[in-house]
C-alpha positions in Angstrom: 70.2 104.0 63.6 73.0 103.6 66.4 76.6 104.0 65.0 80.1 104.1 66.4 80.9 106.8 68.8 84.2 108.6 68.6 86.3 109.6 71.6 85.3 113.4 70.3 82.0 112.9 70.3 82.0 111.0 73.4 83.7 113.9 75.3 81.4 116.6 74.2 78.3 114.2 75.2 79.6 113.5 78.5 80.8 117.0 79.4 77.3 118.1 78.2 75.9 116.7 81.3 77.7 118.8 83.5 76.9 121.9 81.6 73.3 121.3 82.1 74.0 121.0 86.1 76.3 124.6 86.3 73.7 127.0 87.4 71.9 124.4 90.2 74.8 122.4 91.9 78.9 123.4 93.1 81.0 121.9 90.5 83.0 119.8 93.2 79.5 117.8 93.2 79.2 117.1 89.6 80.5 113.8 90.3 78.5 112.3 92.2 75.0 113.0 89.8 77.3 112.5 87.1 78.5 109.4 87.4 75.6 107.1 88.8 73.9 108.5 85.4 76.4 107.6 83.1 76.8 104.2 84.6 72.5 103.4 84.5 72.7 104.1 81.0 75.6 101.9 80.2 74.3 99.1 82.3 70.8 99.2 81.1 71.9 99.8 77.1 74.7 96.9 77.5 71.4 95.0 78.9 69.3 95.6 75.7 72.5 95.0 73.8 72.7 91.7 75.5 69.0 90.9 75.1 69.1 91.0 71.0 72.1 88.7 71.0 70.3 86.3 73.4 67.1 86.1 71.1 68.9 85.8 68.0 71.3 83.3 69.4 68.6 81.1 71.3 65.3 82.7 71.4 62.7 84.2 73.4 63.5 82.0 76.5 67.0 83.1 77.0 66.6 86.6 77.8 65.4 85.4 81.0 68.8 83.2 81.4 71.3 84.6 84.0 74.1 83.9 81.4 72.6 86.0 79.4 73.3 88.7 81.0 76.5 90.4 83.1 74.1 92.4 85.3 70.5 92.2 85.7 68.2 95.2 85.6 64.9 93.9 87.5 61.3 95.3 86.0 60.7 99.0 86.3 64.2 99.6 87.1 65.3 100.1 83.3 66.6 103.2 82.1 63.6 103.5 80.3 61.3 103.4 83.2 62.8 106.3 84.6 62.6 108.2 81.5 58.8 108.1 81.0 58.5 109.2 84.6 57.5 112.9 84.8 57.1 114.0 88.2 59.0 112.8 91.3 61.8 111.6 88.8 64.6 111.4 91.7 62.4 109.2 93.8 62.7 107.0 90.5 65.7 107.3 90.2 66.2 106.5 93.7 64.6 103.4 93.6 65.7 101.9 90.5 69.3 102.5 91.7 68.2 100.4 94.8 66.8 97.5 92.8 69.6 96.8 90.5 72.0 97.2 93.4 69.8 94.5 95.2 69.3 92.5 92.2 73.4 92.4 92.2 74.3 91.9 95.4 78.3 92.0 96.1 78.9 93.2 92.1 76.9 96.3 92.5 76.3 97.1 96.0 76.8 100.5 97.3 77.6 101.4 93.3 75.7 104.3 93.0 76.3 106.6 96.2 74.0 108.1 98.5 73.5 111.6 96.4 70.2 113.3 97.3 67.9 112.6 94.2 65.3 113.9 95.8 66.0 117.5 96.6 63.7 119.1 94.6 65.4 122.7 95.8 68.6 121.2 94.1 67.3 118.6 91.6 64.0 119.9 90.0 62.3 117.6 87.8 62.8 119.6 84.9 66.6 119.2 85.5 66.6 115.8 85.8 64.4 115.0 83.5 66.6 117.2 81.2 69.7 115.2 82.1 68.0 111.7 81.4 67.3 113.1 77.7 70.7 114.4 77.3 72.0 110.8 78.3 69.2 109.3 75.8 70.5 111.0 72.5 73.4 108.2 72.5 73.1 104.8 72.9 75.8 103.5 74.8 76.6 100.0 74.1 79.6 97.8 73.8 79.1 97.8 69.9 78.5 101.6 69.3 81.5 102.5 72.7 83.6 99.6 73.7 85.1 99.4 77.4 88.2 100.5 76.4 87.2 104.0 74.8 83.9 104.4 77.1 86.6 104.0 80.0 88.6 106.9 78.2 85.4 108.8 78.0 85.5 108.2 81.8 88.8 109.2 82.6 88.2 112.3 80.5 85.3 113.6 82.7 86.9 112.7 85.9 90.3 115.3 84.8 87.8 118.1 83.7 85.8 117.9 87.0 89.0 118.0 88.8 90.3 121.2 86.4 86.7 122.7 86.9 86.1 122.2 90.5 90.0 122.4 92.0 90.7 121.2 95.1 87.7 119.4 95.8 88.6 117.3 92.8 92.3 115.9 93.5 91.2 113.3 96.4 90.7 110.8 93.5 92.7 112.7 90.4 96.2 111.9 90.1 98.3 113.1 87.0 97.6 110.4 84.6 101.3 110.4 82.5 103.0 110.2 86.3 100.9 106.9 86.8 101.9 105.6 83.0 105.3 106.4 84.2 105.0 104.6 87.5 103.8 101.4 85.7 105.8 101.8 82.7 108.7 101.2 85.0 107.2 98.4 87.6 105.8 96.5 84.6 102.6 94.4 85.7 102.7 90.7 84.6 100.0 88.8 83.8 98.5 86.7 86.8 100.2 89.2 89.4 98.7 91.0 92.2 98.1 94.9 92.6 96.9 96.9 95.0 96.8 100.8 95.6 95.8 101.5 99.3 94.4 105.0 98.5 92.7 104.1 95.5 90.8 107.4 94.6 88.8 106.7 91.0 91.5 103.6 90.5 93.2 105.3 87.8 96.6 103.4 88.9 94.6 100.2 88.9 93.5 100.7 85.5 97.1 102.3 84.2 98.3 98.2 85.5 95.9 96.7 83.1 96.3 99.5 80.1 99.8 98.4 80.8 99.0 94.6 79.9 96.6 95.4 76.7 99.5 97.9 75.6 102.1 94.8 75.4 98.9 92.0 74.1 99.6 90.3 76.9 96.9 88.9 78.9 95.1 91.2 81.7 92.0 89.5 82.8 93.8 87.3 85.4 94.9 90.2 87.2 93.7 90.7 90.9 93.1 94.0 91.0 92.7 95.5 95.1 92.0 99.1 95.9 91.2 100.6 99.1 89.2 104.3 99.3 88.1 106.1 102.5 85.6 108.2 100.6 82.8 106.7 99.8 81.4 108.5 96.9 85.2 107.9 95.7 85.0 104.3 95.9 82.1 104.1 94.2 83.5 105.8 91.3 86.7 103.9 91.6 84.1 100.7 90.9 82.2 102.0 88.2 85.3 102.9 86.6 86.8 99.5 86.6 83.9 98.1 85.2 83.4 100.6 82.4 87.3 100.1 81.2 86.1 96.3 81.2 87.3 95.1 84.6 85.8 92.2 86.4 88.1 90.7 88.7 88.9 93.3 91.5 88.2 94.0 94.9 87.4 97.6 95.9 86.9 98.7 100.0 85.4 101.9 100.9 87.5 102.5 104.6 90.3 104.2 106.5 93.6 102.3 105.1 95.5 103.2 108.2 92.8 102.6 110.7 91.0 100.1 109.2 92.8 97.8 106.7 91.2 95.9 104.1 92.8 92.8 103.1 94.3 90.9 105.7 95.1 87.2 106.4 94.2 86.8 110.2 96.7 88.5 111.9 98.8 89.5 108.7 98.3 92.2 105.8 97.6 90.5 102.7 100.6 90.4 100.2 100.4 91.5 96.4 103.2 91.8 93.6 102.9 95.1 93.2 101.8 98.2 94.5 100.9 101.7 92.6 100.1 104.5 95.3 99.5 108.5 95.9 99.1 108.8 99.7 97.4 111.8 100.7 100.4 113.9 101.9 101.2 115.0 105.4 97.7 114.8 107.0 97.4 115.1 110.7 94.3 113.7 111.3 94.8 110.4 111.9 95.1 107.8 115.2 98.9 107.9 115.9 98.3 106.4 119.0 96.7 102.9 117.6 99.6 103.1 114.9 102.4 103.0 117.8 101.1 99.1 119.1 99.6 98.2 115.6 98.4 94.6 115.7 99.8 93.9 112.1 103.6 94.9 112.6 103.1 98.3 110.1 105.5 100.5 112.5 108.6 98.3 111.8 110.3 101.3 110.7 109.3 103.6 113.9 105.7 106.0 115.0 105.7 109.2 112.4 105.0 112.2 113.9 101.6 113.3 114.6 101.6 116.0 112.0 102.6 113.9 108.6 101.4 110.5 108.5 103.5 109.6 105.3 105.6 107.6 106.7 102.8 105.6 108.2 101.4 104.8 104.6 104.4 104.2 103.2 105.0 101.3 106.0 101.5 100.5 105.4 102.7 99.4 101.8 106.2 97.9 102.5 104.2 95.8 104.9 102.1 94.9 102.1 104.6 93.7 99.8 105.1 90.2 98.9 108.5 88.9 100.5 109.4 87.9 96.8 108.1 89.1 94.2 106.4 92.6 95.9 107.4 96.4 94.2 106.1 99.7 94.8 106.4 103.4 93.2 105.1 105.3 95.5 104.4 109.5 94.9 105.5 111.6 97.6 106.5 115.0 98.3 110.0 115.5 98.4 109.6 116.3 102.4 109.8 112.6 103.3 113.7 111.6 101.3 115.4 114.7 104.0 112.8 116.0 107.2 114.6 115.5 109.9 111.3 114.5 112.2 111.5 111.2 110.3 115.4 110.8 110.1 115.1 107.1 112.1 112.5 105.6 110.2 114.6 106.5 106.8 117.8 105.4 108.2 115.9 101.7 108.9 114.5 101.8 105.7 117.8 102.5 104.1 119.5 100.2 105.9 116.5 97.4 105.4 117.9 98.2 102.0 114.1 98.2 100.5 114.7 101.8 98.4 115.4 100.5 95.0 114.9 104.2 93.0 114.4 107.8 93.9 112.9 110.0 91.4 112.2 113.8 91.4 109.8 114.7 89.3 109.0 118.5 87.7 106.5 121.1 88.9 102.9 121.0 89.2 102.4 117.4 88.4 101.4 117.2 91.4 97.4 118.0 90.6 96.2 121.7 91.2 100.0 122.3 93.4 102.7 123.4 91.7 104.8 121.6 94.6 107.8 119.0 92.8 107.4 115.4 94.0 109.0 112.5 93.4 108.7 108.8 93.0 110.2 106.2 95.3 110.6 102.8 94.4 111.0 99.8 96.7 111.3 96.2 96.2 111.6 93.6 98.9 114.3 91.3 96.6 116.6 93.6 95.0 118.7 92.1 92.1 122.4 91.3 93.0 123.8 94.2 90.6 121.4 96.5 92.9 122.0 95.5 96.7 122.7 98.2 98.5 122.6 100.9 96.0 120.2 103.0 95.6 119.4 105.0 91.5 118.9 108.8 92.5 116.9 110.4 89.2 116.8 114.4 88.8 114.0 114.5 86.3 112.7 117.6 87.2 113.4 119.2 83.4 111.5 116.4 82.1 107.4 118.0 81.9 105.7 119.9 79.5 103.3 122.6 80.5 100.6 123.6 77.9 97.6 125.3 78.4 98.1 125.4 81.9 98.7 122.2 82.7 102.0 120.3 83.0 102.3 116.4 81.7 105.5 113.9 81.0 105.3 113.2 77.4 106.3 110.0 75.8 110.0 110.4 75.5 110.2 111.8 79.1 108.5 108.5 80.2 110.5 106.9 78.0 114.1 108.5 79.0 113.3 108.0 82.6 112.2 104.3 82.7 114.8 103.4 80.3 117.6 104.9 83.6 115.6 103.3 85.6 115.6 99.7 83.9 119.6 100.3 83.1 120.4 101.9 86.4 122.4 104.2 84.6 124.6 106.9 85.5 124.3 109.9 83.3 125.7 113.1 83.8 123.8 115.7 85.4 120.7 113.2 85.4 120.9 110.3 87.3 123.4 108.7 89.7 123.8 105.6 91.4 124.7 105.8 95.4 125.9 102.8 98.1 124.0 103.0 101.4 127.6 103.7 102.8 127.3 107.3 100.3 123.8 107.5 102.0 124.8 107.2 105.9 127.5 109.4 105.2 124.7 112.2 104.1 122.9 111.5 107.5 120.7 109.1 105.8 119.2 111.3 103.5 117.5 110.6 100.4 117.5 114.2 98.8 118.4 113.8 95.1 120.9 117.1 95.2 123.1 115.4 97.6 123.8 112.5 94.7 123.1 114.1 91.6 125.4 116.6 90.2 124.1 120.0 88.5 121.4 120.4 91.3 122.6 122.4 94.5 121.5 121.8 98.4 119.7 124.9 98.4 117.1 123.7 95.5 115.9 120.8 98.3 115.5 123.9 100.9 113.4 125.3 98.2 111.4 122.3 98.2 110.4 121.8 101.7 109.8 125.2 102.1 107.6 124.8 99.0 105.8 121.9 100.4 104.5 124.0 103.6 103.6 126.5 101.5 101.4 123.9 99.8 100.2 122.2 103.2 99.0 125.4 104.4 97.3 126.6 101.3 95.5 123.6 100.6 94.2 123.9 104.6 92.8 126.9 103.4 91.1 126.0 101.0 89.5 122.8 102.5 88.6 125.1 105.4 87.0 127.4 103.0 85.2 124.3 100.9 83.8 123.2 104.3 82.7 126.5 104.6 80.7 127.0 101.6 79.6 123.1 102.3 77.6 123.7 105.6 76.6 127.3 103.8 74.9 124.4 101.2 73.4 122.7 104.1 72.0 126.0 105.9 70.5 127.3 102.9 68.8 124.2 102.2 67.4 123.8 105.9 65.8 127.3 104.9 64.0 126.0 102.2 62.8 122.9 103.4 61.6 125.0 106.8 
């Protein structure tokens, strides 16, 4: 008989899945077997779930009804089906993927990835078909795991795949009690807007509407807009909104710089508030196209070739509505003092958009042990705040326990509450006039404004941060590496 699930239970289930896969498949690729499986099961047990209310509610005829159902699962593509299948079980897998996409076309289209099911070499039948029974030994439901705690479940996996794997791991993991802290001081509203233009597995997103269910208020008329450049990432980001509950949002799988998302004809769309973790200092990216870009994003200037933050972060100020638009954006602590960007910050200080600077302690950045910091912008400052600018050194504030470092609830707490009061407090947090700020050459660097922190700590940071840049270009070389390595090795076997 089916029962309740607990979050414990639900952990050791999921994370059981990826033990089976250890020996066959790189951990950075757990996800993307993972995940589709997790989310056929849920839609095709939520579908059975679905049917027995239908039949007791109206009868035989309304299983057929579409309001019976929030996604269809067409014949033979049931995770059932698969299951009895015994040989060739990625092909089936394959295909049932394809018809329940099909069958929900614009809801579920793309959903699942393009993972190789049916590499034998990889993904033997015996593997898969021991995967599909681990999967089948719960039944999950929205009676026996509701949205809320699957979506925990969720979130759970997608941190220990990012602690097992590394670096392959952090494009779409971002410290979860820096994004509480992020919302906790933007504070979404029902009805509003929010966007995160580098979306990752829309953990930001979904932080927004934990916000709302946190405070009963209402969440489901939130429109929720992500952009992702990876693809298997996007998908993830979608399945990840729907297993927390989500309906209303609007996911993209392209390049936010080149290619943005939401626009109105000639214009970026506009949204109350934006939540976003660039990725930091890349160099791959069209700088050329970004000095004439069509929709105004270089307002403040053309970054430099080799760190395109300052093109994100223009990106989002762009982005913001003219009224009611907000941002906390994570950085590295390069972008508040390099001196290759000294004009843009100068405009955006003198824009007077920078509503909040806030450092932010080690290794919260994930898998660096880099500092960052949190910048917050809003396009209509209140009166008491024009022209200032709150500087918070929160750098003490992080606990670091079994190797990893987290805010608890009184650091959130403590830091939104200086943020909300734009307090001064010794030692902690300070409140500067742009006129404070041009004197310091424009820059934003919290030991020029808070006391108890000397210059030479902000040296420490940006050498710090290339430290960081070139280690993790060593270790993406070195996963491409063992990626094409994959690729040979299979091309043997398939010979």
């Amino acid at each position: 008989m089916s029962k309740k699930i607990t979050i414990d239970e639900l952990e050791k289930y999921l994370w059981g899945s990826a033990v089976l896969l250890r020996t066959h498949v790189d951990a950075g690729a757990y996800k993307q077997y993972i995940f589709p499986l997790l989310f056929f099961k849920r839609l095709s047990d939520v579908y059975d779930e679905e049917c027995v209310k239908a039949r007791e509610d109206f009868g035989e005829e309304a299983l057929e009804w579409d309001e019976s159902h929030q996604f269809k699962i067409p014949d033979g593509a049931h995770w059932n089906d698969v299951r009895n299948v015994s040989q060739d079980v990625g092909k089936a897998i394959t295909e049932a993927f394809h018809k329940i996409e099909a069958a929900n076309p614009g809801k579920l289209q793309g959903i699942f990835g393009d993972a190789s099911w049916t590499n034998k070499n990889r993904l033997p039948d015996r593997l898969l078909k021991d995967l599909m029974e681990h999967f089948s030994s719960k039944t999950l439901s929205i009676e026996n795991c509701p949205a809320d705690e699957l979506g925990q479940g969720y979130e759970y996996l997608i941190k220990k795949f990012a602690d097992d794997s590394g670096h392959t791991a952090q494009e779409f993991y971002t410290n979860r009690t820096v994004v509480n802290l992020m919302t906790e001081m933007l504070k979404p509203q029902p009805g509003e807007s929010i966007y995160d233009p580098t979306c990752g597995s829309a953990g930001m997103l979904i932080s927004a509407v934990a916000y709302l269910k946190h405070h009963n208020k209402e969440w489901r008329n939130l429109s929720i807009y992500g952009q992702e450049i990876v693809t298997l990432t996007s998908a993830i980001a979608r399945m990840n909104l729907l297993l927390h509950g989500v309906q209303d949002f609007n996911i993209v799988n392209a390049d936010t710089l080149k290619t943005p998302a939401f626009t109105d004809h000639s214009k970026l769309k506009q949204f109350d508030l934006i939540l976003a973790n660039p990725p930091y200092s890349i160099k791959q990216w069209d700088r050329t196209a970004f000095e004439s870009d069509k929709y105004g994003r270089n307002f403040l200037g053309t970054p430099p070739q080799g760190r395109a933050d300052y093109a994100f972060f223009q990106h989002i100020l762009k982005s913001m509505d003219p009224v009611t638009g907000r941002c906390a954006i994570l950085f590295p602590h390069g972008v508040l003092s390099r001196n290759d960007e000294l004009e843009m910050r100068k405009t955006l200080i003198q824009l007077d958009l920078v509503e909040a600077v806030i450092g932010i302690g080690k290794s919260l950045f994930y898998n660096s042990p880099m500092e960052a910091c949190i910048v917050i912008c809003r396009s209509r400052k209140t009166e008491n705040k024009k022209k200032k600018i709150l500087f918070i050194n929160a750098k003490n504030e992080v606990t670091r326990k079994n190797a990893q470092s987290y805010l608890e609830s009184e650091h959130i707490k403590k830091i939104a509450d200086t943020y909300k009061g734009f307090a001064v407090i010794d030692g902690f947090s300070n409140v500067a006039d742009i006129e404070d700020v041009s004197k310091n050459n424009y820059s934003l660097g919290i030991p020029k404004y808070v006391s108890g922190i000397s210059d030479e700590s902000e040296e420490e940071l940006n050498l710090e941060e290339s430290i960081d840049s070139w280690m993790r270009s060593s270790t993406s070389a070195k996963n491409e590496f063992n990626i094409l390595n994959n690729l040979l090795k299979e091309g043997e076997n398939n010979v």
